[in-house]
VEXSE-403798 format. One record per residue (C-alpha): y, z, x; residue number from 1; residue in three letters. Coordinates in Angstrom, 2 decimals, always signed. Last residue first. Example, Ala and Ser with C-alpha at 12.3 -4.5 7.8 and 13.67 -1.06 7.14 Angstrom:
% residues 2
-1.06;+7.14;+13.67;2;SER
-4.50;+7.80;+12.30;1;ALA
END
This chain:
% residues 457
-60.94;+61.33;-118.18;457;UNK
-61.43;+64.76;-117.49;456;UNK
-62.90;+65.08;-114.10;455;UNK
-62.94;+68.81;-113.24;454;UNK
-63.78;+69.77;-117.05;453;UNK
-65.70;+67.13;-117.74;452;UNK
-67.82;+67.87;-114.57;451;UNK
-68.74;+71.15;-116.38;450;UNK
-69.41;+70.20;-119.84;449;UNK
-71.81;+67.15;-119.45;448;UNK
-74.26;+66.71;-121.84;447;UNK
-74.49;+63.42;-122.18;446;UNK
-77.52;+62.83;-119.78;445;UNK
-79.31;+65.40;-122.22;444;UNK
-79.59;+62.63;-124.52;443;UNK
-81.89;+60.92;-122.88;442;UNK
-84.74;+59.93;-125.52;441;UNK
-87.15;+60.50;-122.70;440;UNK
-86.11;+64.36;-122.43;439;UNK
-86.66;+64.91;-126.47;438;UNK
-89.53;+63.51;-126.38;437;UNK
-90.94;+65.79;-123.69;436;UNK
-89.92;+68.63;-124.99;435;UNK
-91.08;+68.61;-127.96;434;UNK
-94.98;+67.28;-127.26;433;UNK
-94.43;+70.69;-124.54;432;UNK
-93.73;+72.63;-127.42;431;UNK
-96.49;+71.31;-129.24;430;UNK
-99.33;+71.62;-126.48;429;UNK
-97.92;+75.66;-125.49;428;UNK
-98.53;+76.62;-129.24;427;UNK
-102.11;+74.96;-129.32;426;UNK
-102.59;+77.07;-127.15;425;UNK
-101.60;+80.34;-128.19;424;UNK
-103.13;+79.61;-131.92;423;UNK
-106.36;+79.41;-129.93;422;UNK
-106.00;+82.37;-128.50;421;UNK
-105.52;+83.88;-131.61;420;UNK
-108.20;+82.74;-133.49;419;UNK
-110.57;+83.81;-130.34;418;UNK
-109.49;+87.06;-131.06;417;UNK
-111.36;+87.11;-134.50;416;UNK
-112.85;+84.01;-135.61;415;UNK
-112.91;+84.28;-139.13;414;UNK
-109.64;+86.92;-139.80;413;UNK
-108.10;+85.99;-136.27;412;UNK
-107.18;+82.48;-137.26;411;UNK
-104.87;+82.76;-140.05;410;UNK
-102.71;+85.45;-138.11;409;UNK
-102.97;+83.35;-135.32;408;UNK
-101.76;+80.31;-136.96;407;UNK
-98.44;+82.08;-138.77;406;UNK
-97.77;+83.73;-135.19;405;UNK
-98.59;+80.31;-132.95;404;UNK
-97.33;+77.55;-135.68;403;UNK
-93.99;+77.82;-137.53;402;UNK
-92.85;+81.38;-135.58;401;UNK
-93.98;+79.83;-131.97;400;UNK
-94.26;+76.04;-132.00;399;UNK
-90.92;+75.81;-133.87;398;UNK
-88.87;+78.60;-132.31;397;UNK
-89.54;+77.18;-128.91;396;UNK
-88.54;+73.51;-129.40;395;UNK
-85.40;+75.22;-131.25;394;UNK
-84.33;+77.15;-128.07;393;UNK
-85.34;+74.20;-125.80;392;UNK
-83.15;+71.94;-127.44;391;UNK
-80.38;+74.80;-127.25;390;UNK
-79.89;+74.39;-123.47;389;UNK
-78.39;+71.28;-122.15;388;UNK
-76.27;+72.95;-119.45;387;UNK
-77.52;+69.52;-117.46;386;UNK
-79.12;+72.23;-114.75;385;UNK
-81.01;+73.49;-118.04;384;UNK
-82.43;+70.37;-119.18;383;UNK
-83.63;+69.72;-116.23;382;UNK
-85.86;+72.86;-115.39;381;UNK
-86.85;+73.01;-119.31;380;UNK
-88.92;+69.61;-118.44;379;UNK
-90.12;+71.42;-115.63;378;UNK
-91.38;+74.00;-117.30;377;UNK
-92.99;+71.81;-119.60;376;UNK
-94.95;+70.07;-117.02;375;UNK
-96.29;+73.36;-116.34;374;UNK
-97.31;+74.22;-119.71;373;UNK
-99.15;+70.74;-119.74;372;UNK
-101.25;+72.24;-117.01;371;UNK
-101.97;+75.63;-118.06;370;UNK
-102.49;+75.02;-121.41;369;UNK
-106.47;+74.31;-119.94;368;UNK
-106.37;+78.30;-119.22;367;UNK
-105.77;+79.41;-123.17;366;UNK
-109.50;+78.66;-124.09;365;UNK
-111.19;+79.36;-120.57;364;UNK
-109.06;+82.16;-119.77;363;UNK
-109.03;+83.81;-123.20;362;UNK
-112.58;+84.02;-123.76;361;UNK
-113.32;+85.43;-119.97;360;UNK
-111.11;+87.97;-121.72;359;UNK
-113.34;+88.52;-123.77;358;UNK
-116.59;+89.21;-121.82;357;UNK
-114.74;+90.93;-118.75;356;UNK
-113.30;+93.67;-121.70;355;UNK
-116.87;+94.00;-122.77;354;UNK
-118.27;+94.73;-119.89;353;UNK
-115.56;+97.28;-118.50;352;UNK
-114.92;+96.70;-114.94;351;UNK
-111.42;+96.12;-115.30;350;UNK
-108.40;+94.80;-112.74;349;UNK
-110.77;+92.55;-110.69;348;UNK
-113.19;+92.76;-113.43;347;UNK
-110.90;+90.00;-114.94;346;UNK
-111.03;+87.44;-111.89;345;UNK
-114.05;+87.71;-111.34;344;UNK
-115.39;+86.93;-114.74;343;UNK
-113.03;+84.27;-115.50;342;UNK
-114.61;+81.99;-112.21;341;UNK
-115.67;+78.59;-113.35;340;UNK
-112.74;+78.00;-115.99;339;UNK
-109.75;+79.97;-114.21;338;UNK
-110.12;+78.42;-111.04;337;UNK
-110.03;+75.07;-112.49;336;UNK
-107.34;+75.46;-114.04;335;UNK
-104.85;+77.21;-110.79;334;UNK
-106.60;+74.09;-109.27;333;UNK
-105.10;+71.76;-111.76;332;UNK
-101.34;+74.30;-111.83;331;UNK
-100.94;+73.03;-108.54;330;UNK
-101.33;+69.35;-108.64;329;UNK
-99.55;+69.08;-112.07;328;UNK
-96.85;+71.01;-110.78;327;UNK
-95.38;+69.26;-107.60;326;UNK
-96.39;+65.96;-109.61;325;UNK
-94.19;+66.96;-112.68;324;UNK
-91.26;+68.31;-110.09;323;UNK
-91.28;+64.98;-107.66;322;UNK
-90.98;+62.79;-110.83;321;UNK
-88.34;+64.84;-112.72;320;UNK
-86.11;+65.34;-108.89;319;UNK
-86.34;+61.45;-109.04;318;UNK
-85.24;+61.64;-112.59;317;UNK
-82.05;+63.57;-111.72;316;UNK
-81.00;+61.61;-108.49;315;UNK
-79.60;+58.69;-110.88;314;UNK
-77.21;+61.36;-112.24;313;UNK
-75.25;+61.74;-108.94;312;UNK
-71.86;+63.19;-110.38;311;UNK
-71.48;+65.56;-107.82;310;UNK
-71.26;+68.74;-110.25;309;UNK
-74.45;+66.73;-112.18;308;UNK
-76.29;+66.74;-108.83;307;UNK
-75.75;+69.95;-108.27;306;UNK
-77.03;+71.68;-111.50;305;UNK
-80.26;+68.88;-111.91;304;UNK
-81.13;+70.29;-108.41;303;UNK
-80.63;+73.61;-109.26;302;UNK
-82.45;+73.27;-112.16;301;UNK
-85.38;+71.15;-110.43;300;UNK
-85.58;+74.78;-108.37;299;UNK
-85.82;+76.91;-111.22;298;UNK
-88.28;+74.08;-112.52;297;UNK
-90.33;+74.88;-109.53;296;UNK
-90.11;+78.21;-109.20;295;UNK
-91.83;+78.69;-113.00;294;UNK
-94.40;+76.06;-112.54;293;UNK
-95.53;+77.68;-109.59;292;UNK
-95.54;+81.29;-111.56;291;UNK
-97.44;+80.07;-114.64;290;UNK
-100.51;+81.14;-113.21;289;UNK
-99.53;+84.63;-112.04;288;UNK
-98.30;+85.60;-115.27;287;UNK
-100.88;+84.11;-116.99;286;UNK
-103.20;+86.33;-114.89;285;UNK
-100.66;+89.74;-116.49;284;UNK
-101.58;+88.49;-119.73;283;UNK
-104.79;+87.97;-119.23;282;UNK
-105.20;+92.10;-117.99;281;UNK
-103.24;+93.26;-121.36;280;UNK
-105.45;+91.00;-123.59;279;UNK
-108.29;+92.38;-122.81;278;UNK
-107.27;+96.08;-123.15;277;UNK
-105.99;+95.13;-126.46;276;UNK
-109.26;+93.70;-126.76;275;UNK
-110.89;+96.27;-125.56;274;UNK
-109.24;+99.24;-127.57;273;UNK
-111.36;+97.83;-130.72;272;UNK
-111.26;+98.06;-134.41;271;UNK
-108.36;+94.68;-134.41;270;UNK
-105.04;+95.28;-136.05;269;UNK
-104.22;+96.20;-132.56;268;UNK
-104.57;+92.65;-131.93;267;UNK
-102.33;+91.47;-134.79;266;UNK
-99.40;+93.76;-133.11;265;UNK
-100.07;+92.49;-129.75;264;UNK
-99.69;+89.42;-131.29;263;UNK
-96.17;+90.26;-132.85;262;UNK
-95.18;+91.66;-129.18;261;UNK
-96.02;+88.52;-127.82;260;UNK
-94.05;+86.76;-130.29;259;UNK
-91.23;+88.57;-129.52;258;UNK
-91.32;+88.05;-125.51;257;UNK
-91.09;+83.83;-126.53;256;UNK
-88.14;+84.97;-128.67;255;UNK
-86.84;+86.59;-125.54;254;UNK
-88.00;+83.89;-123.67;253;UNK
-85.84;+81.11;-125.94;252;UNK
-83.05;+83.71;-126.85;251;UNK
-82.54;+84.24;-123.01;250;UNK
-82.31;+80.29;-122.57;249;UNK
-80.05;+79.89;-125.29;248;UNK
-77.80;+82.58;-124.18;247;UNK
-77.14;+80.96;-121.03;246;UNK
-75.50;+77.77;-121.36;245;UNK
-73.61;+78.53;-124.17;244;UNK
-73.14;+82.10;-122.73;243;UNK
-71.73;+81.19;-119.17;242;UNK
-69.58;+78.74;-121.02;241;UNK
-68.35;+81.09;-123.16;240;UNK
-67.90;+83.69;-120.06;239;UNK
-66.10;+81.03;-118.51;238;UNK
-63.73;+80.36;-121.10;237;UNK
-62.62;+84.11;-121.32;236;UNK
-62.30;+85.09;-118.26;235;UNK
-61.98;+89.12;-117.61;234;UNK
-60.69;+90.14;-114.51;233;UNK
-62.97;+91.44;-111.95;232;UNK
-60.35;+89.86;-109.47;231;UNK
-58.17;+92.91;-110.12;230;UNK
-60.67;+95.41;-109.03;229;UNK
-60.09;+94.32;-105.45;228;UNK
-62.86;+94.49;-103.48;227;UNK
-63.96;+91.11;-104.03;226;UNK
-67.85;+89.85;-103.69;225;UNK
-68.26;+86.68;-102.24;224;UNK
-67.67;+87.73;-98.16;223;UNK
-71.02;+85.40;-97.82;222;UNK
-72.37;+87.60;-94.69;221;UNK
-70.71;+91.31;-95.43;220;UNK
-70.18;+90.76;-99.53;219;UNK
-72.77;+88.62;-100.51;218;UNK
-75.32;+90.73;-97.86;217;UNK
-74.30;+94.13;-98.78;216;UNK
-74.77;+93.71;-102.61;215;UNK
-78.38;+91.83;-102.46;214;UNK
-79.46;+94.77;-100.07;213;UNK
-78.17;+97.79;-102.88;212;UNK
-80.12;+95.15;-105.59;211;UNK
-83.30;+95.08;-103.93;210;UNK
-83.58;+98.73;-103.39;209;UNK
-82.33;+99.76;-106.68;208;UNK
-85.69;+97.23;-107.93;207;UNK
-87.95;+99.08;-105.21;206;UNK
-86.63;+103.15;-106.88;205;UNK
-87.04;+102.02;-110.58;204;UNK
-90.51;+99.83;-109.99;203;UNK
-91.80;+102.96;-108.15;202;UNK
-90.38;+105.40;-111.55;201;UNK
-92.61;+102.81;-113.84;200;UNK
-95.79;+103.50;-112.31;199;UNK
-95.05;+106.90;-111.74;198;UNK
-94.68;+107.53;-115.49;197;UNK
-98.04;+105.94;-115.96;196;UNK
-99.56;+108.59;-113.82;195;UNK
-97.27;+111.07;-113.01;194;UNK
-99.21;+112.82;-110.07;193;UNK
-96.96;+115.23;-108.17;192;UNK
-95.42;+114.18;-105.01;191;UNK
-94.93;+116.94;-102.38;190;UNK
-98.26;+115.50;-100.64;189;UNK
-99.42;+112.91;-102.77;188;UNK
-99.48;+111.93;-106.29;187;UNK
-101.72;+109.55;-108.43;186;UNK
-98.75;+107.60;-109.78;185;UNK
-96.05;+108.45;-107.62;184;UNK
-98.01;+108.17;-104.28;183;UNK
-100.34;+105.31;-105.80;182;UNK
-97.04;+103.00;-106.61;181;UNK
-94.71;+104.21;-104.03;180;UNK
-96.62;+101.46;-101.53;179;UNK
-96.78;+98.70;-103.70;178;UNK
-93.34;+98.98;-104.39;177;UNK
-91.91;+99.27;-101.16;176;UNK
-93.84;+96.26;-100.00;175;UNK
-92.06;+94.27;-103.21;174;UNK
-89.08;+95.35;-101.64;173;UNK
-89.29;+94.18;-98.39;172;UNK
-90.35;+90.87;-100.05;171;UNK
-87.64;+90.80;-103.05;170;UNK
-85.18;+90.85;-100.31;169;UNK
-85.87;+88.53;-97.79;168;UNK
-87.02;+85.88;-101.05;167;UNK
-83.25;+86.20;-102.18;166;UNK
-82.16;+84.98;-98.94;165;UNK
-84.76;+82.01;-98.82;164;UNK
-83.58;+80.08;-102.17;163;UNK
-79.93;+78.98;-101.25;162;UNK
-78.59;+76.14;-102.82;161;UNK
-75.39;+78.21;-104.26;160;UNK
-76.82;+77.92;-107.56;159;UNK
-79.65;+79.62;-106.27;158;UNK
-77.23;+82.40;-104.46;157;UNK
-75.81;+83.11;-107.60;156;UNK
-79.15;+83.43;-109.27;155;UNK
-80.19;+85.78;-106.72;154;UNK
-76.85;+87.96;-107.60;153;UNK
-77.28;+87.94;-110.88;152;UNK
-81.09;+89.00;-110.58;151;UNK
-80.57;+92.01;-108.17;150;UNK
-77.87;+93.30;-110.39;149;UNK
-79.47;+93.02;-113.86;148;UNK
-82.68;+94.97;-112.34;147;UNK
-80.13;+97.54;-110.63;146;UNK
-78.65;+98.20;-113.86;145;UNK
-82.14;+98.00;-116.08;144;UNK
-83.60;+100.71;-114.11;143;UNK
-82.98;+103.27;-116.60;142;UNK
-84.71;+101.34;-119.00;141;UNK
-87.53;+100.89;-116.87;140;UNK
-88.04;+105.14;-117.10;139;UNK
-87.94;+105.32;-120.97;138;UNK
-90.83;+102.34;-121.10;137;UNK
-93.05;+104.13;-119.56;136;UNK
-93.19;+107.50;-120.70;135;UNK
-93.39;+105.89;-124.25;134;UNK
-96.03;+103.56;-123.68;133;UNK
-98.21;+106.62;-121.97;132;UNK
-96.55;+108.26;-125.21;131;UNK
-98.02;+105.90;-127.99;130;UNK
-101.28;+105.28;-126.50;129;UNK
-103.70;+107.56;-127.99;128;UNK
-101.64;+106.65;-130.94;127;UNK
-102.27;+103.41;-131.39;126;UNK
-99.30;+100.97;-130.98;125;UNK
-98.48;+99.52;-134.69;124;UNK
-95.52;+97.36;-132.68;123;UNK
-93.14;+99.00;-135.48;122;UNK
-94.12;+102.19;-133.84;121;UNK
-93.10;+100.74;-130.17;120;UNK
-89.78;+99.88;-131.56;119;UNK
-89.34;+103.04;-132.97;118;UNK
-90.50;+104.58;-129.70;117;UNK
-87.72;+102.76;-127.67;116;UNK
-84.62;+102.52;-130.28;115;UNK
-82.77;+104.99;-128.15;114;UNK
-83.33;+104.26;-124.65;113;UNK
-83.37;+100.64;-125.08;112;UNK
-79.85;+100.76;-127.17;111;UNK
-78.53;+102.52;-124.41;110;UNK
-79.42;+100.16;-121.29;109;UNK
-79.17;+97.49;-123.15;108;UNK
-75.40;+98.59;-123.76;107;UNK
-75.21;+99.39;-119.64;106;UNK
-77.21;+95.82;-118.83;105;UNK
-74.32;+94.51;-120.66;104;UNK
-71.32;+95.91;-119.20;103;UNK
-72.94;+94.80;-115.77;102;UNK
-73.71;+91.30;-116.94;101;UNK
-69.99;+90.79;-117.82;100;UNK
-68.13;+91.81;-114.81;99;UNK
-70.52;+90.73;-112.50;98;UNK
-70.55;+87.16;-114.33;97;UNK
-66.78;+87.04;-114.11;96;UNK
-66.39;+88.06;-110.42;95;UNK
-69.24;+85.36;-109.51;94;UNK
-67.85;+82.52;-111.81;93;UNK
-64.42;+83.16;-110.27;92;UNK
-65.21;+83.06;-107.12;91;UNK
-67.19;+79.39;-107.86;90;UNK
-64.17;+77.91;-109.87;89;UNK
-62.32;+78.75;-106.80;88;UNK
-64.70;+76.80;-104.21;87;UNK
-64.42;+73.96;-106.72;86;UNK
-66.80;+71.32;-104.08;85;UNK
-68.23;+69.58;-107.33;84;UNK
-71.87;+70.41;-106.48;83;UNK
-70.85;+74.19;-105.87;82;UNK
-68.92;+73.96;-109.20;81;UNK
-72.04;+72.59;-110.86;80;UNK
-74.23;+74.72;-108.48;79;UNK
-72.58;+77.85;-110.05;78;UNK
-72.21;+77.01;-113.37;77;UNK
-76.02;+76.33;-113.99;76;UNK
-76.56;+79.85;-111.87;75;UNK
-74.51;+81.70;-114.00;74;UNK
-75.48;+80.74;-117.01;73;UNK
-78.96;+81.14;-115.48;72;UNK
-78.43;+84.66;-114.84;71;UNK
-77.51;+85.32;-118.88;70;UNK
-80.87;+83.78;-119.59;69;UNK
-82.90;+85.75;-116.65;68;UNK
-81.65;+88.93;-118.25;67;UNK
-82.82;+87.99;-121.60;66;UNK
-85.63;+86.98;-120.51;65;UNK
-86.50;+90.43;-118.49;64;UNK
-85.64;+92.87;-121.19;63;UNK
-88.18;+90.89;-123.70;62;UNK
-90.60;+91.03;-120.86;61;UNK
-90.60;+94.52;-120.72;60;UNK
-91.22;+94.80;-124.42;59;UNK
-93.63;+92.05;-124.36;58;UNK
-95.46;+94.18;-121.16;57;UNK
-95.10;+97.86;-123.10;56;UNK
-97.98;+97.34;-124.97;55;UNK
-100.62;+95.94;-122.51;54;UNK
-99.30;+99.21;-120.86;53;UNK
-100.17;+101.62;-123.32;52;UNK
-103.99;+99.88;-123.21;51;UNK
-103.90;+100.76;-119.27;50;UNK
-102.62;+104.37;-119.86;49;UNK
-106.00;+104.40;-123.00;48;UNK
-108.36;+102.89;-120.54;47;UNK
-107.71;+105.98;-117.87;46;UNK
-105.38;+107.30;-115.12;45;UNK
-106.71;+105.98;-111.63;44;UNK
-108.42;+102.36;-111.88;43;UNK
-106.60;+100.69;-114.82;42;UNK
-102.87;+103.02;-113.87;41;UNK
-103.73;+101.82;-110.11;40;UNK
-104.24;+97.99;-110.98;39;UNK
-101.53;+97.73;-113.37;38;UNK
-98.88;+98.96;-111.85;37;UNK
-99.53;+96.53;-108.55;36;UNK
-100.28;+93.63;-111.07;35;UNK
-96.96;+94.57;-111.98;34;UNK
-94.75;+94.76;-109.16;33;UNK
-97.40;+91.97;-107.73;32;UNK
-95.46;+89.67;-110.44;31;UNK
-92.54;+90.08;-108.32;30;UNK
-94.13;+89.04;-104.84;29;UNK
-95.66;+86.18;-106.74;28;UNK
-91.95;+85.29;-107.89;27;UNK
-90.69;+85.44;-104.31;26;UNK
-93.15;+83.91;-103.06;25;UNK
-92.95;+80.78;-105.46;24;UNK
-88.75;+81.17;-105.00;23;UNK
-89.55;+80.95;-101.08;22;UNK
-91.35;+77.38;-102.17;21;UNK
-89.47;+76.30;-105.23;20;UNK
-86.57;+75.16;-102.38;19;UNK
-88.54;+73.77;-99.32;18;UNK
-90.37;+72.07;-101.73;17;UNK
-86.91;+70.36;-103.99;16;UNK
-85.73;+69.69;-100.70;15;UNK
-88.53;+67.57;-99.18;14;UNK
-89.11;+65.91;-102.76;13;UNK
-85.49;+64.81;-103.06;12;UNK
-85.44;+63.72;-99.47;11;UNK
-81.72;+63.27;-98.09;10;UNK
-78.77;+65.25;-99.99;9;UNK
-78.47;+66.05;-103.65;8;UNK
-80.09;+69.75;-102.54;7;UNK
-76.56;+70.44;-100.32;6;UNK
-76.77;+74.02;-98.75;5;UNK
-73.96;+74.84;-96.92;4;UNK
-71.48;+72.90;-99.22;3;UNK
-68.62;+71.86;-97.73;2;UNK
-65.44;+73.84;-97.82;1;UNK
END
């Protein structure tokens, strides 16, 4: 069966745009979930529900790297089998990473639930806080089975080629979202008011939207998904695969999610709610900034994923070029944007003075990592569709616990949180140094587990 959608065929730059460009939406549409959340909890329930939140976010996006790791597993196998023309290899991939990833996001699921206000105690949350946080972060865990779902089966559908279906998805429920957020968390009609609870219970209800319309469509239009319970079988070798490739890459943003929540930490240290407050609305514009970057090195790893399956290495550092040029010229304005206009775009979530005044801080000291970040991405992008995941792990490890934590900490005592978004940048500079010379000595070309496999020789 030939592949339906090919990305090792014709222009490189053509595909690898009409590729990043519905996972771009489709990642802006996601980070509205939360800009969404945070906009009517900051305008509607009070400082000390927006402060709760800035808490919760590492937490959150602890759950959501991890997920995204085990996803690309699948994914990188995926397009190398879909790249290789192993329709079987592919069936089986699907039915194993179902299996797996929905045994897992039950465990998370349970360990979340129970360990959630220790871990938000060990995160020194203040206590005006503590059960906005709490109320929160009880509902998304809950959620966690639909949020797996939706995301195993987009990234099965990326490896497949196929960007735009996902996008269909995430857009009618992104809608959804936005429009449950004020009626659950200031209330409406039948609907009490929950306020941060609310917040958290739209995301629930959009995210089991997403994932009941991801299910119909691989099993009515793709016919992917079995029916019969024996082809959930358990499969040993590729579930170490899926992991080797995976499991590095949800370490890396977990770890990434980890030392978030240790800064949070050293900024509650700090006798202020506004720079917690601060820090919670730059966090959620870094989001949005990094988001190009992000599509496009999901899309350079499906590139890198299919080209490897067809053995057309050569193609890789065209797809490099196309990706760093894609990014650079993006992420410049994104940049600029941030340097002449912080002010607006802070007291577009908070009015409050003081919080405008430092985070204005952050954007102009953190925003010109914005850039070099992005070329990182992409970097990550290849190294990932060649299965070549642990050099990122240790790349990460080293420029976040040897210099970002350690450096903030120093920092914040004589320069308070300017230290520590300083030691943020110059975090995002080293890894990308890393990175960099560790994809122009070339040894990722070698790694080559999956076409090995087809084409032992």
């Amino acid at each position: 069966m030939k592949n339906k959608y090919d990305l090792t065929e014709g222009s490189v730059l053509v595909n690898l745009v009409k590729f990043s460009i519905p996972l771009l939406i489709g990642n802006l549409l996601q980070a509205f979930y939360s800009v969404a959340d945070t906009f009517w909890v900051g305008r509607f329930v009070g400082k000390d529900s927006l402060g709760a939140m800035a808490n919760v976010v590492p937490l959150v996006f602890i759950l959501v790297s991890l997920i995204m790791g085990f996803t690309m597993g699948t994914s990188v196998l995926v397009s190398q089998y879909t790249g290789a023309n192993n329709q079987g290899l592919v069936h089986k991939t699907i039915h194993n990473s179902i299996l797996v990833l929905g045994l897992s996001a039950i465990v998370m699921t349970i360990i979340g639930l129970i360990f959630s206000k220790d871990i938000l105690l060990l995160m020194k949350i203040k206590p005006e806080n503590l059960q906005y946080a709490l109320d929160y972060l009880n509902i998304y865990f809950y959620g966690l089975i639909f949020m797996f779902g939706y995301n195993v089966f987009s990234a099965i559908l990326r490896g497949l080629g196929d960007s735009k279906t996902p996008l269909i998805f995430l857009a009618i429920t992104s809608v959804l979202n936005i429009v449950l957020d004020p009626l659950f968390i200031v209330g409406w009609w039948i609907l009490p008011e929950l306020g941060v609870k609310g917040a958290s219970v739209a995301t629930l209800i959009s995210q089991a939207v997403s994932f009941i319309l991801s299910v119909i469509y691989l099993n009515r239009k793709l016919h992917l998904i079995s029916h019969k319970l024996s082809d959930y079988r358990f499969n040993k070798d590729l579930t170490i695969k899926m992991i080797k490739i995976g499991l590095p890459t949800g370490i890396q943003q977990s770890l990434v999610s980890l030392g978030m929540m240790v800064l949070v930490s050293i900024i509650n240290d700090f006798d202020s709610s506004d720079v917690i407050n601060a820090f919670g609305v730059t966090s959620r514009i870094d989001q949005f900034a990094h988001l190009p970057a992000q599509s496009l090195s999901l899309a350079v790893s499906a590139f890198t994923g299919q080209c490897f399956g067809a053995q057309k290495y050569e193609k890789v550092k065209e797809g490099y070029k196309w990706g760093s040029i894609l990014v650079v010229s993006i992420t410049s304005l994104i940049t600029l944007f941030a340097y002449i206009f912080p002010e607006v775009i802070i007291s577009f979530f908070n009015k409050d003075p003081e919080v405008i005044r430092i985070g204005s801080r952050y954007l102009r000291i953190v925003g010109f990592t914005y850039i070099p970040f992005g070329l990182m991405f992409i970097t990550n992008g290849i190294l990932r569709g060649a299965g070549d995941t642990v050099p990122p792990l240790i790349f990460t490890i080293a420029a976040l616990w040897v210099v970002r934590v350690p450096l903030a900490k120093i920092l914040a005592k004589p320069l308070g949180p300017d230290g520590v978004w300083i030691a943020i940048a110059i975090s995002y500079l080293i890894t990308l140094l890393f990175g960099q010379l560790y994809f122009l000595s070339g040894r990722w070309k070698k790694k080559r587990i999956i076409q090995q496999e087809l084409n032992p020789s």
